[in-house]
N, C-alpha and C positions, 0 to 999 in steps of 0.2 A: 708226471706221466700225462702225455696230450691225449686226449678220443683222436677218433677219426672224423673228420669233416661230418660226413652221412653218418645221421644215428646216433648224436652222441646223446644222448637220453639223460633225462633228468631220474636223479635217483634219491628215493624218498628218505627223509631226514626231519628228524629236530630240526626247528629251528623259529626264531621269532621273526615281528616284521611283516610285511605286506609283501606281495607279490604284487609284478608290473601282468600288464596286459599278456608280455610275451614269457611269464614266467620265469623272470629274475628276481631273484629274492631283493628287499632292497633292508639293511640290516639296521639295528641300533646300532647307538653310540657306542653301547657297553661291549659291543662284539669286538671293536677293534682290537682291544687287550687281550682276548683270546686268540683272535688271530696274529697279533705278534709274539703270543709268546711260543705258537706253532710254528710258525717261518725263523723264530730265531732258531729253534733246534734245527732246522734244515738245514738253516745255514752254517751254525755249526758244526752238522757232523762233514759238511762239505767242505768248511775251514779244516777240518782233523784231515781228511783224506788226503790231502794238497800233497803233503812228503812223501808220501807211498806212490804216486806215479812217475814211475821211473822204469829205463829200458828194464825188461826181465822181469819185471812185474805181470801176475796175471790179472785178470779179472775178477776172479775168483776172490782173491787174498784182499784185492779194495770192498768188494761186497761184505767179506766177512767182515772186516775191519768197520765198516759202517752197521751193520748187524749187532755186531758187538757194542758198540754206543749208543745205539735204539735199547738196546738189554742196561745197560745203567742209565738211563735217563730217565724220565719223568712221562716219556710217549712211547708210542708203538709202531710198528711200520703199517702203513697204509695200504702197501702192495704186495706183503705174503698173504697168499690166499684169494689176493682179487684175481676174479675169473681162471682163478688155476696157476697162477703167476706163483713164484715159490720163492723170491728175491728180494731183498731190500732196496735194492737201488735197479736200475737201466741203464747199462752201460754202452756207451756207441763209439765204435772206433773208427775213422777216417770216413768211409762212404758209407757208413751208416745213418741212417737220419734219426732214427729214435729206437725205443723200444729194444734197442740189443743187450741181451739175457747172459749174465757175466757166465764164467766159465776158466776153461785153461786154455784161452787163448793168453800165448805170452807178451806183452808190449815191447814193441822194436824200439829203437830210438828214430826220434822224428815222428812219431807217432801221436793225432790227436785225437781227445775223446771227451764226449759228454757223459756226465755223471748228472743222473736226476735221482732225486729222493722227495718220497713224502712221507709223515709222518704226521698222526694224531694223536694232541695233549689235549687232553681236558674234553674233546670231542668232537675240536677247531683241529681243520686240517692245513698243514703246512708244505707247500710244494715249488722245490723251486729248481733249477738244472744250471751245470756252467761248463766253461772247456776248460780243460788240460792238454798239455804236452808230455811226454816221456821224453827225457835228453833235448836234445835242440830242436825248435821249432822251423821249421819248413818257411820260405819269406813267401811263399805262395799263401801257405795256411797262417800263418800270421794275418795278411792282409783277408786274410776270411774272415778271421776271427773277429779283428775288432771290425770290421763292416756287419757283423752278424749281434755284435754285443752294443754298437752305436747304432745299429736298429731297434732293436729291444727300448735304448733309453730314449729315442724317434717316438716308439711307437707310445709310453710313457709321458712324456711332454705333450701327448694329443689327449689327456686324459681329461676331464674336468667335467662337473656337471653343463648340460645342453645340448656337448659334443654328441656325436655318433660314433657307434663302432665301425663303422666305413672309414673314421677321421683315422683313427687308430689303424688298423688297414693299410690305406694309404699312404700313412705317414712311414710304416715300415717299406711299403713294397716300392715306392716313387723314392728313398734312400739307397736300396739293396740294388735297385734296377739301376739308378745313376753310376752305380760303381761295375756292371756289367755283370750280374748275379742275377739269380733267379731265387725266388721266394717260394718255396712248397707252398703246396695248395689240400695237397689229403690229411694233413693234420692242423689240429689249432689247439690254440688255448680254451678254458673253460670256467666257465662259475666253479665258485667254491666258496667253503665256510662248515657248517657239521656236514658236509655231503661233500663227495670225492668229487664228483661231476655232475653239474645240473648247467643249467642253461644260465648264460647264453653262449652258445660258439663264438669264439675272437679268434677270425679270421685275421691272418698277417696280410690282407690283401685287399682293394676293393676301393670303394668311389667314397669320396669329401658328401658326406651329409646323410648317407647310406645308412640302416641298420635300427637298430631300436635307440633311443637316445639316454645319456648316461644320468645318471642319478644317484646323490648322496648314497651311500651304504653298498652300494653294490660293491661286493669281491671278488675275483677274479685272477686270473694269468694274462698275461702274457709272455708266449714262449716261440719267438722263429723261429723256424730255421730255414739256414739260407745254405744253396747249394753254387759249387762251382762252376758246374754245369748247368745244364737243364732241371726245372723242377719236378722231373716226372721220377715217383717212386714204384717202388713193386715191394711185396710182403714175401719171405722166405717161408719156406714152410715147415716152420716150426708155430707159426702164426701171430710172432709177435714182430718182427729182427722186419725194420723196414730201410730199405737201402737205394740209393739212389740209381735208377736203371743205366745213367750211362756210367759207373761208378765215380763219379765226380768228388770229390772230397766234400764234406758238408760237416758244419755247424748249428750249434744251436745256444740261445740262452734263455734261462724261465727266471721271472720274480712274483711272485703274489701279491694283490693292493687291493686297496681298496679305495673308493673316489671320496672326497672330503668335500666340503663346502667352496673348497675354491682350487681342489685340485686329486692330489692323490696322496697315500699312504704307500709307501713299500714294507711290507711286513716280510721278507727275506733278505734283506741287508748280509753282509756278512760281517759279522762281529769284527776279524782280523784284518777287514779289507781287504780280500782277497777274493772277490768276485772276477773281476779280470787275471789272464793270464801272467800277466805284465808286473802284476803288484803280490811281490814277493812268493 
């Protein structure tokens, strides 16, 4: 689940390690292991969900079914109860950009959507989003998709201590833009680790050197999303469901990492390789 650009507030937590200047935690070694084994369960209750999307399917039946695997597992969901939120997952279909609250909307065929989950084990949170299709994929929303999923791994490969989150930035939006897309701008990625969202905002967008600069330990998302259209969203008012104003089709992908001595960790992999649409 991304904050919004403005506001996204650091929320108080356990946690070891030092704090930067600009209040990014920067972690131990030993965190990492917690954090993979929070992004493994995300990822696989989102390897479990892959068959259930299908034309006639609602929303509703993938939440539960993700619900129901937070209840045998070994974690909790992250997102019943936050700010009022009653769901385990975030469901987004076509012009949706994020934040869309499952239901009995039915799935059409040709229809695509993001599924985001977080969840915390052990008190390490795990959060990570990817797309689906119901029936055939659309060759329009295809070519979203992976420009939307090879920005993500863009923005990934800018990872490293030195860099900036301007690199990362960047690296997504000078990809997204080359392909004739636009990159939203009212949401982003966020720190993580025992705390759902703290600082720092990762921006999918922004200038080569820009930002506070990256540092061993630091965890994180990153999560675009890139729209067909134009980048400008508007919020429904139900206060979560944020959709793109020209209704453009949009995507999105999240993985959680963390920066290494010479690079990064992904602690959302997906166990069955099935983070792309593409792969099985």
């Amino acid at each position: 689940m991304c904050p919004e650009t403005e506001g996204a507030g650091f929320l108080e937590g356990q946690g070891r390690g030092r704090l930067t200047r600009e209040g990014i935690r920067i972690h131990e070694a030993a965190d990492f292991a917690g954090m993979h084994r929070a992004g493994r369960l995300a990822a696989e209750i989102l390897d479990e969900v892959a068959p259930l999307i299908v034309p006639g399917a609602t929303t509703a039946d993938i939440d539960q079914a993700i619900t129901d695997h937070i209840d045998r597992s070994e974690g909790v969901s992250a997102t019943i109860g936050y700010k009022g939120y009653q769901h385990a997952s975030c469901i987004s279909v076509n012009h949706v950009v994020c934040h869309g609250i499952p239901g009995p909307k039915v799935l059409k065929d040709g229809d695509i959507l993001n599924i985001d989950v977080t969840v915390i084990v052990d008190g390490w949170f795990g959060d990570t989003s990817r797309m689906y299709v119901a029936g055939k994929l659309p060759r329009k929303a295809e070519r979203l998709i992976q420009v939307t999923h090879d920005s993500l791994m863009k923005g990934i490969e800018a990872v490293r201590p030195g860099a900036t989150f301007g690199d990362i930035g960047h690296a997504i939006q000078s990809f997204v833009e080359s392909h004739r897309m636009s990159v939203v701008r009212d949401f982003c990625g966020h720190g993580l680790g025992r705390v759902f969202h703290a600082p720092p905002n990762v921006l999918h967008y922004g200038r080569p050197g820009s930002g506070p600069v990256l540092e061993e330990g630091m965890f994180f998302t990153i999560e675009p999303m890139v729209n067909l259209g134009r980048p400008e969203t508007k919020i429904l008012p139900d206060d979560w469901t944020a959709v793109t104003r020209d209704r453009s089709l949009s995507a999105q992908f999240e993985h959680s990492i963390g920066v290494t001595a010479d690079g990064c960790e992904i602690f959302t992999l997906s166990p069955a390789g099935r983070f792309h649409t593409s792969a099985g």
